[in-house]
N, C-alpha and C positions, 0 to 999 in steps of 0.2 A: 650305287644304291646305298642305302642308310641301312643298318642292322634294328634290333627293335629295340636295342639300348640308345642307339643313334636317336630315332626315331621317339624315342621317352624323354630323352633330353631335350631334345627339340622343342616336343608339345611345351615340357614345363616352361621353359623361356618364351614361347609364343602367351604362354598364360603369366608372366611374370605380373606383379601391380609394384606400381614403382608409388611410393606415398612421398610427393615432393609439399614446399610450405602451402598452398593454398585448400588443396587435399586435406592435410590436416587442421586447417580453418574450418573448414567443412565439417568433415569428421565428430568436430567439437564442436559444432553449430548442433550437428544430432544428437547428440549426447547431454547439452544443452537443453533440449527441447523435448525430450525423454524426462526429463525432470520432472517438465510439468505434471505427470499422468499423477489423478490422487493428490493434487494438488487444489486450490481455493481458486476462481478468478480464472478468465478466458484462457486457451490456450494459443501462444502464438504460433502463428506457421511462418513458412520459407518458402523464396522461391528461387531455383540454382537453374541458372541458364549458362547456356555454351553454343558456338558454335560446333559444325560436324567435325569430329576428331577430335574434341578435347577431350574426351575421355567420363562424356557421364554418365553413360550406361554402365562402364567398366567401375566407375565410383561405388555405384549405389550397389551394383551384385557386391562388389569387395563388402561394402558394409554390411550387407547383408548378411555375408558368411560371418560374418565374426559374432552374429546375434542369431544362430540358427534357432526352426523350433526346435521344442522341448516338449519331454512330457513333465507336468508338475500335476499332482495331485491326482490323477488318472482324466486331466486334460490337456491336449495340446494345446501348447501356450507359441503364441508367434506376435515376439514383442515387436517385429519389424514388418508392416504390411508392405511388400512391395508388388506394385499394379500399374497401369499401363492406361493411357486412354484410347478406347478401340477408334479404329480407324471409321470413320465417317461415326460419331460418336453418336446416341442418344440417349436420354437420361438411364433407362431401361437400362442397354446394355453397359452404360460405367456402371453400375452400381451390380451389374449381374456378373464384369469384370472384376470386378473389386472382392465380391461374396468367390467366385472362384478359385482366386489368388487366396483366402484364406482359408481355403480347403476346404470348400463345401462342392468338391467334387459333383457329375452325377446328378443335380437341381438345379445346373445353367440353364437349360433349355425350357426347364418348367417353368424358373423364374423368371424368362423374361416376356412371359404372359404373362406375369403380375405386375400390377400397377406398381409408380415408383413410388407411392405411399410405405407401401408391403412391402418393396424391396428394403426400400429404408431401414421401415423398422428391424427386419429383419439381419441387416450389417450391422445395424449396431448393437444390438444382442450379441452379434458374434464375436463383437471388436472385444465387447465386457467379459465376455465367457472365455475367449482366448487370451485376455490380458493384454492387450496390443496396446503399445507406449508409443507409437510412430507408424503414422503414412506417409509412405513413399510414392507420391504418380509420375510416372515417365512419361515420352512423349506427348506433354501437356499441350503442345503448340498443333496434336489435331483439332483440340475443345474451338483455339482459334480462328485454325483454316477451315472449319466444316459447319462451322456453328454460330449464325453472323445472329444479335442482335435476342430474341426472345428465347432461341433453344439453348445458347450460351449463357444466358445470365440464368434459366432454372436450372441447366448442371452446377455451374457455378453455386449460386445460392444453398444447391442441396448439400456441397460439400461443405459450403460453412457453418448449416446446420448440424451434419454430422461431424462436423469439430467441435459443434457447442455440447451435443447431446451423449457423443461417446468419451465427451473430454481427451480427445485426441490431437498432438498437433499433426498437420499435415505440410509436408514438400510437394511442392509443386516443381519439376523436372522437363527440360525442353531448351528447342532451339531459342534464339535471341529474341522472337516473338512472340513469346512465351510471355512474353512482361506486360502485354496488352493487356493479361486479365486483372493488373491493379487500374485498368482504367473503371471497372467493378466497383460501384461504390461499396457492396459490401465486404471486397476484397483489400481496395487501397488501405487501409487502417489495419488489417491483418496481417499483412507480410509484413511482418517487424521486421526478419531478418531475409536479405538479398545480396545472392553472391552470382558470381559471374566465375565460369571458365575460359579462364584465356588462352589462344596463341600467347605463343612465347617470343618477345623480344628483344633483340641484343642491345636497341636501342634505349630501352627500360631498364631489364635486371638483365645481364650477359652471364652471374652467376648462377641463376638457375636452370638455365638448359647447359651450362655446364656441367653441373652435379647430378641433371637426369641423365646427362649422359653415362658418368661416371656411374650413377644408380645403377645402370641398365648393363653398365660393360661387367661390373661385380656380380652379375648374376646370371652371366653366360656360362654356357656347362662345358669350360675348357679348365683341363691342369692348371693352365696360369692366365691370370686375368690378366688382357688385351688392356694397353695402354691406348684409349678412345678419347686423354685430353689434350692432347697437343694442337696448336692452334689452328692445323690447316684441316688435320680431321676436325675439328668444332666446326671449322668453316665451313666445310664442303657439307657437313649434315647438316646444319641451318640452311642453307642454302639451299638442297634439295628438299627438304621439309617445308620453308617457309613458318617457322617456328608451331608444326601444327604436328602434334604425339602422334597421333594415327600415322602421319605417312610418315614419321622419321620410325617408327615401330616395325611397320609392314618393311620398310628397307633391310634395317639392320637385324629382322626376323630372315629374311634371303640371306643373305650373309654368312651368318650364324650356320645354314643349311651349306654353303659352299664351302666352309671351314672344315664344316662336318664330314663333307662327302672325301675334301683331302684327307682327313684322319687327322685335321693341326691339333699340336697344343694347343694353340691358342689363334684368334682372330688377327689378321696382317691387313696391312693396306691391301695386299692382290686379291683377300676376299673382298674387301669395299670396291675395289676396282672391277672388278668381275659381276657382285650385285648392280653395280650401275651401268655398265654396259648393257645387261641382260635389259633392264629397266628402261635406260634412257641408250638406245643405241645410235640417235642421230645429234647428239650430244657431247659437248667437247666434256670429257670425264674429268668432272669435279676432284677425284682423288689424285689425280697428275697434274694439275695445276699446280705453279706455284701461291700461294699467298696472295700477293698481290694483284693477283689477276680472277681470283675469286670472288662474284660479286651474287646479291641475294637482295632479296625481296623481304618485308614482313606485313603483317595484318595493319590494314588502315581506317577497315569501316568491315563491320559481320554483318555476315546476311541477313536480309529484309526481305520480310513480306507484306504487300501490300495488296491489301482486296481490293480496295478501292480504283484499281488499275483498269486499263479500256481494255474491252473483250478480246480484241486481239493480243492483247501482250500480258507477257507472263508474270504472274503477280510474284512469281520468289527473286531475287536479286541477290545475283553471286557476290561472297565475300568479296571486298576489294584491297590489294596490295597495291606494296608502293611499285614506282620504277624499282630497276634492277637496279646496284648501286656498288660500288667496291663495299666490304665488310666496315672498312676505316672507315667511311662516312655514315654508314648505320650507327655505329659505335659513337659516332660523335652527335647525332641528334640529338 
């Protein structure tokens, strides 16, 4: 059993945000587009897409904390609106989503018996009077999936409105199909700037999930930090990740806890060996391999959704990786 200092170390490393280069591309794409607010001339927006696990929910709350509200002048100012597109969306409820998320508590239910004339107007008063420099929407890729054709293009179009009228830019946040909405004539010409979260490939950059790793092992809550670059441990965690944050996180978050429960200094190969037994127990264990007999997969093609698909088949399409492959021959693509 873990004590409740065990237990506080824990959480904090399961909450750890590791900020690698494309993160702070991002970072500064917002910060960038904050500018505009009180500035002459359109404001542009964004749109950051990712597959599941890259990390863009975990992005935007990071950013978010670093621009908490405030009070200024005996009003709450929230220079960072972040909101969500509700699930099976209508214009009504984004925009009664969106006035919640700014803390108008308490008048969701009222408001979404007002037409989205009133609601309108109504967010953008609010955006002026709270001083908000940035929208943030998440899960953009329900507007997508729920909203084929007329109901999509009037949430659509009202968000461009209310980028014109509150001088607001806005992010647009979602899976891969999330990019549909610049097929929007009013939107193509809008998204100036378009970024992407990737899986991680050794094929690509093989330095960057080395230094997340390295990120990640400097901020385990042991006396002495776990040497996590050696080549076979890189190996064996690409490998069972598939260069994808979430699952190499959720692993070496177990880990972390098996370490714990010895009372180690620090993280050993018998806690990695031990996490992946638990995990993959029918499994020849990646951390007792040698080297050369270590082979992995990475991202070849992100999920797709396609409405257009016949009634009986399912319109999301799973990520696809490559064959399994020794590490050397990833390495050399």
């Amino acid at each position: 059993m873990l004590t409740d200092k065990q237990k506080e170390k824990l959480n904090e490393f399961r909450d750890v945000f590791i900020e690698y280069p494309i993160i702070t591309t991002v970072f500064n794409d917002f910060d960038r587009l904050r500018l505009g607010k009180g500035l002459a001339g359109e404001k542009p927006c964004m749109l950051l897409n990712g597959d599941t696990g890259t990390g863009k929910t975990a992005l935007v709350k990071q950013y978010k904390e670093r621009h908490l509200p405030q009070f200024i002048n005996g009003v709450m100012n929230h220079p960072i609106l972040v909101s969500r597109i509700p699930s099976n969306p209508t214009l009504e409820s984004t925009l009664a989503e969106l006035l919640k998320d700014l803390g108008q508590v308490g008048s969701t239910e009222r408001k979404l018996r007002i037409n989205g004339t009133r609601l309108t107007t109504s967010l953008i008063k609010c955006l002026k009077t709270c001083g908000t420099e940035l929208i943030i929407i998440d899960e953009f890729q329900e507007l997508i999936e729920h909203n084929q054709g007329k109901k999509r293009r009037e949430i659509a179009n009202r968000l461009k409105y209310i980028n014109d009228e509150a001088g607001v830019s806005i992010v647009l946040v979602g899976m891969p199909w999330a990019e549909k909405i610049a097929d929007e004539p009013q939107w193509s010409s809008r998204l100036l700037v378009r970024r992407q979260l990737p899986y991680f490939k050794l094929s690509e950059n093989p330095k960057h999930f080395v230094q997340l790793i390295i990120g990640l092992a400097n901020r385990m809550p042991f006396t002495e930090k776990p040497n996590l670059s050696e080549q076979a441990t890189v190996f064996a965690l690409f490998s069972l990740s598939k260069g994808c944050f979430r699952t190499l996180k959720y692993f070496l978050d177990d880990a972390v806890l098996y370490a714990l429960i010895d009372n180690a200094k620090t993280l050993t190969t018998k806690h990695l060996v031990k996490a992946f037994e638990v995990l993959f127990p029918d499994v020849a264990n990646l951390f007792t391999l040698p080297v050369a007999e270590i082979t992995a997969s990475e991202v070849e093609r992100y999920s797709l959704y396609k409405p257009e698909s016949a009634q009986d088949e399912d319109p999301f399409i799973a990520t696809k990786f490559t064959d399994r492959m020794p590490i050397s021959q990833l390495l050399r693509k």
